[in-house]
C-alpha positions as CSV (number, residue, x, y, z in Angstrom):
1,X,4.6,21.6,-5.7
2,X,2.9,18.6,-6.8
3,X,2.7,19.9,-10.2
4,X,6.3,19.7,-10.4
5,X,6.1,16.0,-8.6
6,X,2.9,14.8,-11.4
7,X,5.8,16.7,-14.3
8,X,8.6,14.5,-13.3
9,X,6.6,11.4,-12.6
10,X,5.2,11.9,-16.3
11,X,8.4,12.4,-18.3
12,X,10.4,9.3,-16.7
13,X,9.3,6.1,-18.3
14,X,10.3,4.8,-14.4
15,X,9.4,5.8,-11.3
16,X,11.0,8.9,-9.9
17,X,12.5,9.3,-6.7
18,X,9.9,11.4,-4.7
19,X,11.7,12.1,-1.3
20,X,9.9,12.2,2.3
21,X,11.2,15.2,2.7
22,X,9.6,16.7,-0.5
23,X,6.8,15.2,0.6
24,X,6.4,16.2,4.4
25,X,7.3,20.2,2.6
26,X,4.0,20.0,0.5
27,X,2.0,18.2,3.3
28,X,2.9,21.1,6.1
29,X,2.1,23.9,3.1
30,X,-1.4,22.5,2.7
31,X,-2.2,21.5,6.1
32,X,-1.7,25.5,6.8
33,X,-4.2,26.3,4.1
34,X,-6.6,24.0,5.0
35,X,-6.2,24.8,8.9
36,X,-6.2,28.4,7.7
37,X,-8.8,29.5,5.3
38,X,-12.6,28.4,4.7
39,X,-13.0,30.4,1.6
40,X,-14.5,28.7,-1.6
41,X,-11.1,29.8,-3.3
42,X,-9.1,27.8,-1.3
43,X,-11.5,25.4,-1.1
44,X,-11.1,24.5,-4.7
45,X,-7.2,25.0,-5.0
46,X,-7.1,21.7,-1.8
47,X,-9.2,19.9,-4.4
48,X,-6.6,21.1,-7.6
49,X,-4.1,19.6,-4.9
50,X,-6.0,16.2,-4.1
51,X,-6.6,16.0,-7.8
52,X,-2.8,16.2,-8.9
53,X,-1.7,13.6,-5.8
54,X,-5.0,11.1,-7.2
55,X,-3.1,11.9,-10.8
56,X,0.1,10.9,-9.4
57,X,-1.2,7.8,-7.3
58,X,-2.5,6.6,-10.6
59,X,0.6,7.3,-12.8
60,X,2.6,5.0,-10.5
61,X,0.3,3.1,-10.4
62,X,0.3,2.2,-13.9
63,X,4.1,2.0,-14.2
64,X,3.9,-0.9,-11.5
65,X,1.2,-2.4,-13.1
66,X,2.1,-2.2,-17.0
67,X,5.7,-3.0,-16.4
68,X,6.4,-3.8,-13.1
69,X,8.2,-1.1,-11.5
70,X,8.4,-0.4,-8.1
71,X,8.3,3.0,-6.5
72,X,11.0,4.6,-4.9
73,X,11.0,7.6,-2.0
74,X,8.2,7.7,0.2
75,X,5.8,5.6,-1.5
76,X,7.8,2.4,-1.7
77,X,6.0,0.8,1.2
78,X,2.7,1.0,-1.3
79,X,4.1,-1.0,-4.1
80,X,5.5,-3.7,-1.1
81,X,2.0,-3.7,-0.1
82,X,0.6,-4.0,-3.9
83,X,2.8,-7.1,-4.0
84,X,2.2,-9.1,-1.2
85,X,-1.9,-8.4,-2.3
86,X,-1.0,-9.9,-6.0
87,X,1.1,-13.1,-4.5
88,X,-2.1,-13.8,-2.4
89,X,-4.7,-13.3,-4.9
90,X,-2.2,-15.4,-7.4
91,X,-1.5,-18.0,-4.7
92,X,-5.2,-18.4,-3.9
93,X,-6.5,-18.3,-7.3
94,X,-3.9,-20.9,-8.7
95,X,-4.8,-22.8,-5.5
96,X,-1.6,-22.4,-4.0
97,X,-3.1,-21.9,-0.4
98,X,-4.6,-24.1,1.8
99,X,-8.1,-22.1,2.0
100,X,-10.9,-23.6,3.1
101,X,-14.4,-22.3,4.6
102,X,-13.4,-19.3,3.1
103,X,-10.0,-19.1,5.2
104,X,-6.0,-19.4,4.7
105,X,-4.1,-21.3,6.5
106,X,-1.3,-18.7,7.9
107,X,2.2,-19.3,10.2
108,X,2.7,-16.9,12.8
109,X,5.8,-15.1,12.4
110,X,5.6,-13.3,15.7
111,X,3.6,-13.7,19.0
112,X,0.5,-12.1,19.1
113,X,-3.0,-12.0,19.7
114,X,-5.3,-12.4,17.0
115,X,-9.2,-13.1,17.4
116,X,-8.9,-12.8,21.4
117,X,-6.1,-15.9,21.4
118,X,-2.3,-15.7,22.5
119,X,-0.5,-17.2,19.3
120,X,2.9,-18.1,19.4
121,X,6.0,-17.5,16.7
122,X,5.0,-21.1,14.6
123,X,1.6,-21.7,15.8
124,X,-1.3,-22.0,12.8
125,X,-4.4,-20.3,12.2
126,X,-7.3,-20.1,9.7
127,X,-7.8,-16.5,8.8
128,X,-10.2,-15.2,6.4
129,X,-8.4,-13.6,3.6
130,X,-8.5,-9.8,4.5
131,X,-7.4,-10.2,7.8
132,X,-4.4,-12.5,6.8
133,X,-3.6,-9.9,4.0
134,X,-3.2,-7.0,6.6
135,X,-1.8,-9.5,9.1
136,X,0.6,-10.3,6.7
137,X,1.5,-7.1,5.2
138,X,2.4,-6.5,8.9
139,X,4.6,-9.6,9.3
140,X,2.8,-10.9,12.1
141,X,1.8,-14.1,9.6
142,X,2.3,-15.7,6.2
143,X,0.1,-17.4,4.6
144,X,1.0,-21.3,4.1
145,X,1.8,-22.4,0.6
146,X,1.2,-25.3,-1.0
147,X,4.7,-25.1,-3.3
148,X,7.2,-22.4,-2.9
């Protein structure tokens, strides 16, 4: 099970494919033991199991971070994620951004409602920098840039 995943993920020098699929099999499997037994021994095989997918989180991890790769399968929206955090901390910290009072200035991309007010597809904002992240990560706002 994720053994064989954490096996794999170790011998490639990329990131290998890890299907939904493969994924959704091992998730049902240890929802059942979890749902189904409250015995110290099964007990510590879930932690083996949290163990081996915190070893694998970390594995790709470092692959994306050391050289850049991106993960494929069922994990590829993380490493989107992971880059739209490092183009706003680069952005911000090579003053890129217009931030001030602690906020972003940040296009909306798509109506919504943010902070109790309508906002319209175009309309600005100031957002502080964790909710324009998760905005953004969303694509209901991008942050303005200085330079593209």
């Amino acid at each position: 099970m994720l053994d064989e995943i954490l096996n794999r993920e170790i011998s490639s020098e990329t990131p290998v494919e890890i299907s939904l699929s493969e994924i959704q099999k091992i998730s049902q499997t240890l929802a059942k033991i979890r749902i189904s037994y409250d015995d110290e021994i099964h007990k510590n095989e879930i932690k083996v199991y949290e163990e081996l997918a915190e070893s694998l989180f970390e594995v790709r991890l470092s692959k994306y971070l050391e050289d850049n790769y991106k993960g494929k399968g069922f994990d590829e929206f993380v490493f989107n994620i992971l880059d739209k955090i490092k183009e706003l901390y680069i952005s911000l910290l090579s003053g890129n951004l217009i931030f001030n009072d602690g906020k972003i200035l940040c296009k909306v991309m798509k109506d919504t409602i943010i902070e109790s007010i309508e906002l319209k597809k175009g309309d600005l904002i100031f957002l502080d920098l964790q909710k324009a992240l998760a905005l953004w990560t969303a694509e209901y706002i991008t942050p303005c840039k200085i330079v593209s």
